[in-house]
C-alpha positions in Angstrom: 35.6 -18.1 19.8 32.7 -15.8 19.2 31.0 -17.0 16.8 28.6 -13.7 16.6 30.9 -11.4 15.6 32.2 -13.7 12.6 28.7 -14.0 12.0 28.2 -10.3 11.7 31.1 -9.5 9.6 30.1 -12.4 7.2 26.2 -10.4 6.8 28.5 -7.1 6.7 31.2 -8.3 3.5 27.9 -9.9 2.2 25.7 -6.4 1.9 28.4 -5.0 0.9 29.2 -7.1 -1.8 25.7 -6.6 -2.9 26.3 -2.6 -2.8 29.4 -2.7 -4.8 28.3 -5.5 -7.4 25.9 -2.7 -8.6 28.2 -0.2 -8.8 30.8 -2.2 -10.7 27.8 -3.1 -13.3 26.3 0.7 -13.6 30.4 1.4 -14.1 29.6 4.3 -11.1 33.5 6.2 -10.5 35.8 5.2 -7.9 34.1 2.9 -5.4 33.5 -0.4 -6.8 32.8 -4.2 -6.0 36.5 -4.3 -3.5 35.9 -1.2 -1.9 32.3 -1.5 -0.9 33.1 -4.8 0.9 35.9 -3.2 2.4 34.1 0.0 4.0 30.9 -1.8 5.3 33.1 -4.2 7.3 34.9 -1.0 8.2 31.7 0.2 9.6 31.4 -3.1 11.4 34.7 -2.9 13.0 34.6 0.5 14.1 31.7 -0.9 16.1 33.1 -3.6 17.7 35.8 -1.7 18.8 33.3 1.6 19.9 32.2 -1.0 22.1 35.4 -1.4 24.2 37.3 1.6 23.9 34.5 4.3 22.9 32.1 5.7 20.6 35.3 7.9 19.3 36.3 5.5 17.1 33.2 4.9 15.4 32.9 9.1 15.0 36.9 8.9 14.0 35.5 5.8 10.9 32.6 8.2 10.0 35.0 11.0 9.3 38.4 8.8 7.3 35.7 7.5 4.8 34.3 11.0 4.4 37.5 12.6 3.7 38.6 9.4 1.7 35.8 10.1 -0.7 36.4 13.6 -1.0 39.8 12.9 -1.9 39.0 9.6 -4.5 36.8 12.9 -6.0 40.1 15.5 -6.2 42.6 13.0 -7.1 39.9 12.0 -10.4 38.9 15.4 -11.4 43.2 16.3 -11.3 44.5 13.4 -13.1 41.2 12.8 -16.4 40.9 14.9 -18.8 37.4 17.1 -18.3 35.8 15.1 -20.8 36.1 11.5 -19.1 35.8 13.1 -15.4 32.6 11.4 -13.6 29.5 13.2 -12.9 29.8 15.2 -9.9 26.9 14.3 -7.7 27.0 12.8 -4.6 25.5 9.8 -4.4 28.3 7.1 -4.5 30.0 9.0 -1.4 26.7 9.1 0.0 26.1 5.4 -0.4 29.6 4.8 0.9 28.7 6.4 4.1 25.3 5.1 4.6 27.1 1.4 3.6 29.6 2.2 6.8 27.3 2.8 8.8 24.5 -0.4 8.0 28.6 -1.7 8.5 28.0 -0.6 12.3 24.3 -1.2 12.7 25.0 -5.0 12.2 27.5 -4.8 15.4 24.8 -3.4 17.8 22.8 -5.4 19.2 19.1 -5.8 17.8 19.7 -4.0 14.7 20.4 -6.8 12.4 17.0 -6.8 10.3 17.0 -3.3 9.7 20.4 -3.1 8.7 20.3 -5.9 6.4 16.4 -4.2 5.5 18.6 -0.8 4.6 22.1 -2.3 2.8 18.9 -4.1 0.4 17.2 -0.3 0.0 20.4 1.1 -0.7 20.9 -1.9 -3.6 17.6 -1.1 -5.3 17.8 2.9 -4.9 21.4 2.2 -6.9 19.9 0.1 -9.7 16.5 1.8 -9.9 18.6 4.8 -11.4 16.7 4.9 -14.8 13.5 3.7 -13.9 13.4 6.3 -10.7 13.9 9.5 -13.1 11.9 8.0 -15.5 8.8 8.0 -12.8 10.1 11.5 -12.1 9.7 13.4 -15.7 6.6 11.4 -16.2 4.7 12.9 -12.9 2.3 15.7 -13.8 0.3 18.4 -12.4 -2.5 16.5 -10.4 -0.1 13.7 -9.5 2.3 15.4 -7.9 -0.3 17.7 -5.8 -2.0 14.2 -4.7 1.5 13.2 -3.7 1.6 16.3 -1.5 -1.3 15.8 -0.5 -1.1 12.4 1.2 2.7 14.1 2.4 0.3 16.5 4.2 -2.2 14.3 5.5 0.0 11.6 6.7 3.0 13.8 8.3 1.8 17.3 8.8 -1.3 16.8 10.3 -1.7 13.5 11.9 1.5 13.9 14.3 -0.6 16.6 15.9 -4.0 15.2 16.5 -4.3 14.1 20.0 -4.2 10.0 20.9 -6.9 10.2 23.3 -10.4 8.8 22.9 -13.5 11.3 24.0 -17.2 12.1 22.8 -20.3 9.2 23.0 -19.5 5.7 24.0 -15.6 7.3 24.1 -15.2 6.0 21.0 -13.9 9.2 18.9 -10.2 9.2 19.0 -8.8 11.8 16.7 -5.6 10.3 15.7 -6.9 7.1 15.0 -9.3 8.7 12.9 -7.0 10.4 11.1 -5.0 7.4 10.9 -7.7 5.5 8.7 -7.9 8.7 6.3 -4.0 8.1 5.6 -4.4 4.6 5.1 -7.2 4.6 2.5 -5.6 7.7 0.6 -2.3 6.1 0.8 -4.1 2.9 -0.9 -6.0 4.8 -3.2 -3.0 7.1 -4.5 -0.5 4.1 -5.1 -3.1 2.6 -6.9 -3.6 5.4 -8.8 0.0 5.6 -9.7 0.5 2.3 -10.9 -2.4 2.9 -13.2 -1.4 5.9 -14.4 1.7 4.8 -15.1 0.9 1.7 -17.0 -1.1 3.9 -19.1 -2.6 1.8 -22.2 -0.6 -1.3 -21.4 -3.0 -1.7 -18.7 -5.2 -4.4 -20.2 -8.9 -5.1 -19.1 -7.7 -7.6 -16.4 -5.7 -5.4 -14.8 -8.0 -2.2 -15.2 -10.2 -4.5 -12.8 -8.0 -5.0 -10.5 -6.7 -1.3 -10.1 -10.5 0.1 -10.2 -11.1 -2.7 -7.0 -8.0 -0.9 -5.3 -8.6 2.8 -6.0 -12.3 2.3 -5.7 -15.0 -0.5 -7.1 -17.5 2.0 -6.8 -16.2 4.8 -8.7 -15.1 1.7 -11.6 -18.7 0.5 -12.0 -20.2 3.9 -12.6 -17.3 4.9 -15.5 -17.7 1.8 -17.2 -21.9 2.1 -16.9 -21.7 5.2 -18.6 -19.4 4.0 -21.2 -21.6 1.3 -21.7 -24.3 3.7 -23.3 -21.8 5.2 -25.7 -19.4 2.0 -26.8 -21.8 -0.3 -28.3 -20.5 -3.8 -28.2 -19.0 -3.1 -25.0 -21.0 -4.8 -22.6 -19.5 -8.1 -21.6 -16.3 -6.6 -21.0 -17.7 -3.7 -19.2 -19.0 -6.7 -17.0 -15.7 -8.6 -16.9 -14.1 -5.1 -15.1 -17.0 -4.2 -13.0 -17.0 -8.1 -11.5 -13.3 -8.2 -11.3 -12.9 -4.7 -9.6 -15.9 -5.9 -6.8 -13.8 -9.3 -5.9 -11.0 -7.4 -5.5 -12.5 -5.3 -2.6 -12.4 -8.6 -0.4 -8.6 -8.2 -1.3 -8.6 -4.7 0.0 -10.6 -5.6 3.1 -8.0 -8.1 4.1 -5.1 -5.9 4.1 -6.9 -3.0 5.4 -7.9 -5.2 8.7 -4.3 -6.8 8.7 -3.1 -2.8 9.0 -5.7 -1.9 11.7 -6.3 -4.8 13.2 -4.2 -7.9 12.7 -5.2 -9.9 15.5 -8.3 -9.9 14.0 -7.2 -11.0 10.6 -7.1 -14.9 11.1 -11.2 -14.5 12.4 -12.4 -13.0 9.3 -9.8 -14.0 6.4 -11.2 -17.8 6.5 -14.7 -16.4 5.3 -13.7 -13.6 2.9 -11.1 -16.2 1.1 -13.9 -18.2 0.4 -16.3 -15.1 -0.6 -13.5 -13.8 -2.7 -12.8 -17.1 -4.4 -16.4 -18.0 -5.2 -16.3 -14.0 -6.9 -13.1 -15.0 -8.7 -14.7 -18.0 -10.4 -17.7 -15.9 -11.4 -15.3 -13.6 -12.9 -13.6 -16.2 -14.9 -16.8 -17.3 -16.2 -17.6 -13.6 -17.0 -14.0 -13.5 -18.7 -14.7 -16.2 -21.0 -17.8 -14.6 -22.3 -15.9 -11.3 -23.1 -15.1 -9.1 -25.8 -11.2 -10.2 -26.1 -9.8 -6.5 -26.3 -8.2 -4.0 -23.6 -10.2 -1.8 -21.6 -8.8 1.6 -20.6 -8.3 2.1 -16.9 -11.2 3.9 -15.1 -11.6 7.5 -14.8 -10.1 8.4 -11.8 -10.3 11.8 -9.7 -7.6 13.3 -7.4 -7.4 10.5 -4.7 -5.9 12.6 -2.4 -8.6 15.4 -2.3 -8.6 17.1 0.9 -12.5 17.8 0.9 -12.7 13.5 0.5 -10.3 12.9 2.4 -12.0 14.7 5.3 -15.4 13.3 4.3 -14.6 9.9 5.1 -12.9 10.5 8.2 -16.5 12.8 9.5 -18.0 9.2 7.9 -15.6 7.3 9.7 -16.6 8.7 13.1 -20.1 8.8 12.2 -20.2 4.7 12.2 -18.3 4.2 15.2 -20.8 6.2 17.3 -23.6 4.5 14.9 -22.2 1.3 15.6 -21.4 1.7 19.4 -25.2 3.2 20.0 -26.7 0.5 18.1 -25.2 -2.4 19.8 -26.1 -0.7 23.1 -29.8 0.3 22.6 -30.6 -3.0 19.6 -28.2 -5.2 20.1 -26.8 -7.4 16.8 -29.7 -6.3 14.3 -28.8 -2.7 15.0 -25.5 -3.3 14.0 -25.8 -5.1 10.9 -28.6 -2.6 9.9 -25.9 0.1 10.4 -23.4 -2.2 8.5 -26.0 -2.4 5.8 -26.7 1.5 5.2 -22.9 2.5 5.5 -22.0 0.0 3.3 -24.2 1.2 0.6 -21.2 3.1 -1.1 -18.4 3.2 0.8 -16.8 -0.8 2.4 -13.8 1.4 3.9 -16.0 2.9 6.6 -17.8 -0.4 8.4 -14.7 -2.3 7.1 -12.2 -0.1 9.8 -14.2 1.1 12.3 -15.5 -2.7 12.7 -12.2 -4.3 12.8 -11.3 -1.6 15.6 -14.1 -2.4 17.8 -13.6 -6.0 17.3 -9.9 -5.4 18.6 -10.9 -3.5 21.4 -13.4 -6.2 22.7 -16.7 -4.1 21.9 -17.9 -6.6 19.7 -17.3 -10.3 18.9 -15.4 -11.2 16.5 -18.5 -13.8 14.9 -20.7 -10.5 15.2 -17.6 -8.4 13.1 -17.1 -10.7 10.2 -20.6 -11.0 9.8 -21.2 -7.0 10.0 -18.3 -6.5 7.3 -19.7 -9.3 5.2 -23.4 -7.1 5.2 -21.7 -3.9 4.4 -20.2 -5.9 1.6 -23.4 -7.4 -0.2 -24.8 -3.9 0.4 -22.1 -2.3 -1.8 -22.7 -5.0 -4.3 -26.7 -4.4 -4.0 -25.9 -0.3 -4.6 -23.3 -1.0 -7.3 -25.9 -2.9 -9.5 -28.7 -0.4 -9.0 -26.3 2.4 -9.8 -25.1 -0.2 -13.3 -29.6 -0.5 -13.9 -29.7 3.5 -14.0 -26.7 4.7 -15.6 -25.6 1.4 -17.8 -26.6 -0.2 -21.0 -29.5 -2.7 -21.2 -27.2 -5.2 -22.4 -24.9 -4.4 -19.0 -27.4 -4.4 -16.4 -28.7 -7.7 -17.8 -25.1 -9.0 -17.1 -24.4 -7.6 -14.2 -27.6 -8.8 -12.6 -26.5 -12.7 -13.2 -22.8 -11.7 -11.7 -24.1 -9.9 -9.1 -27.3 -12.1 -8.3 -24.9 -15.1 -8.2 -22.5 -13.0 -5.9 -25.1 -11.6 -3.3 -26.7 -15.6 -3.5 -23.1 -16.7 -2.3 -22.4 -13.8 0.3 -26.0 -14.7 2.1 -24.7 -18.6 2.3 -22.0 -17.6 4.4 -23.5 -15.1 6.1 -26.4 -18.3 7.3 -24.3 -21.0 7.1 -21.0 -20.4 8.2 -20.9 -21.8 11.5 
């Protein structure tokens, strides 16, 4: 007995199941929690049997449950009156076929994860119904041009940079440049999203969070400048500026896990622990304020095209900075370039470290340490910018967060063996 193939067709009735349980509950026409079941193990069949007597059968399975949906669709609109006939649109036939055929991904061999990854997507798409057009007639102007935008920079006009490396220390390649631009505007833009989105239910917690995603930098200047103009405002103004710069370690992580994951168990050890001592200075700075909700920060387009192409000249920049400097000064050069390139942007030193560090230009001791420098040196720019643009009562704040940070960043940098 093969025990594979029962195997397969028990993972194929399950999806299904899963498929048609949601159309039963949303009360979708025709196809239901029996016939779901019924035409992803169809799929599965077809498969099997492609396998010994040709790929016309499959093509023959494709084409009866097409024309069986068609039909379901004649034979309703014919026999119910026009008022009780189901909405038109396509997507339970649709679903049906894409169903069959996850039905005859599970029968071929090293397919199994994506099709059960794809009967799952086709689950949520089904449920998410309301909250999917609700995201829809809630997208304006600006957010669906930075949509676009990323569309554009991400599958227009990476696919045709060329993946070869050239210029000094052949460490320019252009895709993989590019690459890093879609990353951090595909980070910044969801975050944006999400706080758009939660608009004014966004409390002061979470505006610190989202402001450390789509950019601790730009969240430390809005709320500074608030500061001056919301008396009474200054704790909590500290409470979201702390919150937002832990939450860059977070970003850091995933960013190198995305780049460089080999890399990711050498330097996750030391930015947990950097991350966790920021986390407990932000919960003392939690208790100490104000007790109302913060609006999200002021965000611009993150999916300009002029940034966008900023970083990635910036990007380049430190990879030849970095490459020259370990060649000509050895380690200080580096974390001197770490240090200055850090100053307002982590994403930089962060990326182009981790993929030097991958390709063996650097140690990995020398790369933690470099990204921890650029790091403090963000926090060190952050607080000057809070001392010029902020209230008194801020800076003062922000100074003891900070100091206590930068005090903690320098003990790992000496101490961590």
């Amino acid at each position: 007995m093969n025990l594979e193939i029962w195997r397969v067709l028990g993972i194929s009735l399950g999806l299904g199941l899963l498929v048609g349980l949601q159309r039963e509950w949303s009360k979708a026409e025709g196809a239901g929690i029996r016939t779901y079941p019924m035409i992803t193990v169809f799929g599965t069949v077809c498969a099997i049997l492609a396998e010994r007597y040709g790929g016309g059968i499959l093509f023959a399975g494709i084409l009866a449950v097409g024309a069986m949906m068609v039909m379901m669709k004649i034979v309703m609109n014919i026999h119910l009156p026009v008022s009780d006939q189901p909405h038109a649109g396509p997507t339970t036939g649709i679903a049906a076929l894409l169903m069959f055929a996850v039905g005859a991904m599970l029968a071929t061999g090293g397919l199994l994860v994506p099709a059960i990854a794809t009967g799952g997507a086709v689950a949520l798409l089904l449920q998410w119904k309301r909250p999917l057009h609700g995201f829809v007639r809630r997208i304006g102007d600006k957010d669906i041009q930075a949509i676009f935008r990323l569309v554009l920079i991400a599958l227009v006009v990476l696919p045709v940079l060329p993946d070869e490396s050239f210029g000094p220390y052949g460490v320019l390649n252009p895709f993989h440049i590019w690459l890093m631009v879609v990353l951090i505007v595909g980070i910044s833009v969801g975050s944006y999203l999400v706080a758009k989105f939660l608009g004014g239910r966004a409390g002061s917690l979470l505006g610190g969070i989202l402001g450390g995603l789509i950019s601790s930098t730009a969240t430390t200047i809005s709320y500074a400048r608030r500061s001056k103009s919301a008396s009474g405002s200054a704790s909590l103004a500290a409470m979201v500026i702390m919150i937002a710069s832990t939450i860059v370690f977070v970003r850091v992580a995933f960013e190198v896990a995305v780049v460089a994951p080999s890399v990711l168990p050498s330097i996750l050890p030391q930015f947990a622990a950097m991350c966790f001592f920021m986390l407990a200075i932000s919960g003392g700075a939690y208790l100490f304020a104000e007790k109302n909700r913060a609006a999200s920060p002021d965000a611009s387009d993150p999916s300009d095209l002029g940034a966008a192409v900023t970083f990635g000249a910036l990007y380049a920049i430190v990879l030849v900075a970095v490459a020259a400097a370990k060649e000509y000064f050895g380690d200080q050069g580096l974390y001197t370039v770490a240090a200055v390139s850090g100053l307002t942007d982590m994403d930089a030193i962060t990326l182009s470290t981790a993929r030097l560090v991958e390709a063996g230009r650097i140690s990995t001791d020398t790369g933690w340490r470099m990204m921890m420098t650029g790091a403090l040196s963000n926090i060190l720019f952050k607080g000057v910018a809070v001392a010029f643009l902020g209230a008194r009562g801020l800076f003062l704040r922000v100074l003891v967060l900070f100091g206590l940070s930068l005090a903690g960043g320098l003990c790992l940098l000496f101490f961590w063996p």
